[in-house]
N, C-alpha and C positions, 0 to 999 in steps of 0.2 A: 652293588649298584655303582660306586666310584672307579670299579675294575672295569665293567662295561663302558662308562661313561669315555675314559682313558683312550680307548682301545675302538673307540669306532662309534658308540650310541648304537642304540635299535638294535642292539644282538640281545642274548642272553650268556651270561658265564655261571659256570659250575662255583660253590664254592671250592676251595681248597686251602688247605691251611700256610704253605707256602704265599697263596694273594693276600692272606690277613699279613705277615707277617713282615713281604714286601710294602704293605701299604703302611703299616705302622713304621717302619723304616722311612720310610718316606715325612713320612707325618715330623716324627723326631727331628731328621736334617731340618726339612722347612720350619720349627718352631724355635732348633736350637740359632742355624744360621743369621736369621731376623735378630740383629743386634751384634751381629760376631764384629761385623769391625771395631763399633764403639769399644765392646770389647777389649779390644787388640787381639783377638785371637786370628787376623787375618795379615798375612804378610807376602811377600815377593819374593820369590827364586831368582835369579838371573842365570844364564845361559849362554856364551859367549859363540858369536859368529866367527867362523875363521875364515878369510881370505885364501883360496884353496893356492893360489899363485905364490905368494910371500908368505904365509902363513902368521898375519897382522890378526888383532881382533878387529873387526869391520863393524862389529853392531854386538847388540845382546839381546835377547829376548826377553821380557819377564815372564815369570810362570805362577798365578797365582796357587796359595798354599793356605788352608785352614787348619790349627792345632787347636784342637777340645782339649779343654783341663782335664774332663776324664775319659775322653774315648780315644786323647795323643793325634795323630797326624790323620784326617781325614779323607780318603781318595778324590781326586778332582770328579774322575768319573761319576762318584756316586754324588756328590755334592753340585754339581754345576747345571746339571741337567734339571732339580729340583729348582736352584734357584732360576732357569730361563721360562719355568711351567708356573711359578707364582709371582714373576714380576719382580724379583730381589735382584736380581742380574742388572738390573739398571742404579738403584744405589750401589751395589756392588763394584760393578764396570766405572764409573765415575769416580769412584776411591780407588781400583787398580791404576786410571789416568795418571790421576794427582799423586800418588805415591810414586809412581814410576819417575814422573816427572821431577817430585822433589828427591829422590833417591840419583837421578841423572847430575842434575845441580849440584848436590853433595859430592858426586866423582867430579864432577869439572873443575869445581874450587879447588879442588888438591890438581887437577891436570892430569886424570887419568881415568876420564869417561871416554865410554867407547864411541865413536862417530855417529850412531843411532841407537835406540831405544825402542823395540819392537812390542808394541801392545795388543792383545786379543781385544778384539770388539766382539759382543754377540749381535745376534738377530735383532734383541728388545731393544739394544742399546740405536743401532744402524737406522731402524725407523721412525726413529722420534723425530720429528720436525727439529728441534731445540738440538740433536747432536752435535751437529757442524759448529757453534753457539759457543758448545761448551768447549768442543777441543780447541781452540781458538783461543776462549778467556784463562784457560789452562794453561798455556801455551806463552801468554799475554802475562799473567799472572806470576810463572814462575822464570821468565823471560829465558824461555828454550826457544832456540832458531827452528821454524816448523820443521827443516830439512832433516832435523835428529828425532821428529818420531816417524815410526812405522807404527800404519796400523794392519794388522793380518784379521781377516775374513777370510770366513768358509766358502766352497763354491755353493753349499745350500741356501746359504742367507743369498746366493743372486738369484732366484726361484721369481720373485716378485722384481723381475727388470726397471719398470717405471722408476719406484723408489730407489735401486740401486742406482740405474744410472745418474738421478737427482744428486741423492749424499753424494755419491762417490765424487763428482763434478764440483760438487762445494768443496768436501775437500781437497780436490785437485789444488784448487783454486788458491786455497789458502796454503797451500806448499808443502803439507806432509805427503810421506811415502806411502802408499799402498801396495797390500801383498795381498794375494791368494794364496791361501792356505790349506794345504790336502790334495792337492791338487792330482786330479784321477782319480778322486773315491767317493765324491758328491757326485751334484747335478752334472758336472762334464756335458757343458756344450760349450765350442770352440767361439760361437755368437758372441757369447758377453763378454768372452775373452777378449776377443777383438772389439767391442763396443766399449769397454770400459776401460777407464784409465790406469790401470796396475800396472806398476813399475816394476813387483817383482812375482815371480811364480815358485813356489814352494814344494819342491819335490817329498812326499810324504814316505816316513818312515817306512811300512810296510814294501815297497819298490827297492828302496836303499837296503835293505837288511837283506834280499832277496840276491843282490849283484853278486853273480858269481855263481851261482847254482840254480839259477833258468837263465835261457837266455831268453825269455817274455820281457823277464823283469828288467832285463839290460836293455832290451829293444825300445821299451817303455821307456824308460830314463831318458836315452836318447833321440826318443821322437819329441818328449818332452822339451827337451835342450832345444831341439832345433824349431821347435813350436815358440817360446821364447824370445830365441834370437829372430826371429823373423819378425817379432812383433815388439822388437825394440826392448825385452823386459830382462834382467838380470834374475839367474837361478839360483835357489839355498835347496841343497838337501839336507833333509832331516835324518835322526837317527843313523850318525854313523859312526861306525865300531869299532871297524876293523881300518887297518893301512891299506890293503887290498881296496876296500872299498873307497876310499877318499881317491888312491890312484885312480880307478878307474873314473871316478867323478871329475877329476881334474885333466886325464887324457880327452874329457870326451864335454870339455866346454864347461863346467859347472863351475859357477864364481864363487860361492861361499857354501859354507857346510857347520852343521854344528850336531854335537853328539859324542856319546862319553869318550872317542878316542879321545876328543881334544878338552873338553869339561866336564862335569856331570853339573846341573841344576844347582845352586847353591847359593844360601842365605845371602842377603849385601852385605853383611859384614864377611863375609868370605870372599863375596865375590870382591869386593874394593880391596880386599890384602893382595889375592890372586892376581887383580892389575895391578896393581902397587910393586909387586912382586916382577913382573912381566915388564913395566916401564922400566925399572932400576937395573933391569937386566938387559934390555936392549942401549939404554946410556949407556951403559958400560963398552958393549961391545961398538 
């Protein structure tokens, strides 16, 4: 009945014992999740943006991470998607804020946070009236300059225009950065693009990892770049690997880039050594 209900209403599904098996999966994340932060079993990645020109850190991303005492590291994939279908994604999102935030603050007192702070928003999070509210008293609260967060959205969450163009305009307003994120693998209409206030556009992994062996995927990149620049917004590619590939992102207009050539995803106490590390070594020189 639950597998139907998912998947459309008014149909009928067979059983199968792989649907029992996925739902009880399901069941488990959504039971054990509910309480993970209090927990502490809920922490931040960071992911450092490189300046493809000077090759500076320009920004970081956060990447949320769940650790089960007994099931160890949990995939986002399987985990995120559960909490945006029961409503957890919003106390959720609201504690990735506030920690990112206070985790930003902790690098800036030593002088070695990155110039911004790039946060995933969801769907749940983007349509609540009270959003704009909160990143603000956050913001207020932990006294970060709005210009050091980014927040990244999907092209899916712009499906309902009204509401996006609303948030997105408050936030304008109040001075953080906005980004699209995936950009070419959602809803893709060039409309909202140009309707809404995004300062950056998100070149997604799957395009990036392809450079070099179609030339689809190069042609894409760079219609992307030049979609962009025509509309005033500065470019990150995701997912990049290889030097080949950053070359080619950097001959062909791409401002920043992040991906395991130049970091891999990594706890803040890693990530604050790895600047610590990176500061100590640019004094010098």
């Amino acid at each position: 009945m639950y597998w139907a209900k998912e998947t459309g209403r008014g149909r009928v599904v067979c059983y199968a014992p792989e649907k029992d098996e996925a739902f009880h999966a399901q069941e488990w994340i959504r039971s054990a999740l509910n309480g993970a932060e209090a927990r502490g079993e809920l922490s931040l990645w960071w992911q450092p943006q490189i300046a493809l020109a000077t090759g500076a850190v320009a920004g970081a991303e956060v990447l949320l991470r769940w650790h089960h005492p007994e099931k160890g590291l949990v995939s986002p994939a399987q985990f995120i998607p559960v909490a945006e279908a029961t409503g957890l994604m919003v106390p959720i999102g609201h504690w990735v804020l506030e920690q990112a935030l206070r985790e930003w603050c902790s690098l800036a007192a030593e002088g070695v946070a990155p110039p911004r702070v790039a946060v995933n928003v969801s769907v749940t999070q983007l349509v609540r009236d009270d959003f704009t509210a909160i990143v603000k008293e956050a913001l207020g609260r932990f006294d970060v300059p709005p210009s050091a967060l980014e927040l990244e959205l999907t092209e899916s969450m712009m499906a309902d225009m009204p509401v996006a163009r609303t948030r997105l305009a408050e936030l304008e307003a109040i001075g953080v950065r906005l980004a699209i994120d995936d950009f070419g693998t959602g809803y893709s209409s060039l409309a909202y693009l140009s309707a809404l206030p995004f300062d950056l556009l998100k070149i997604d992994a799957m395009f990036v990892q392809a450079i070099g062996s179609s030339s689809a995927a190069d042609a894409l990149v760079e219609s992307f770049v030049r979609i962009a620049k025509a509309l005033q917004m500065d470019t990150v590619a995701e997912g990049v690997e290889r030097a080949e590939q950053a070359d080619f992102l950097r001959c062909n207009g791409v401002a920043l880039a992040q991906g395991y050539l130049f970091a891999r995803p990594m706890p803040f106490s890693a990530f604050r050594d790895w600047m610590l590390r990176r500061t100590s070594s640019a004094n010098r020189s």
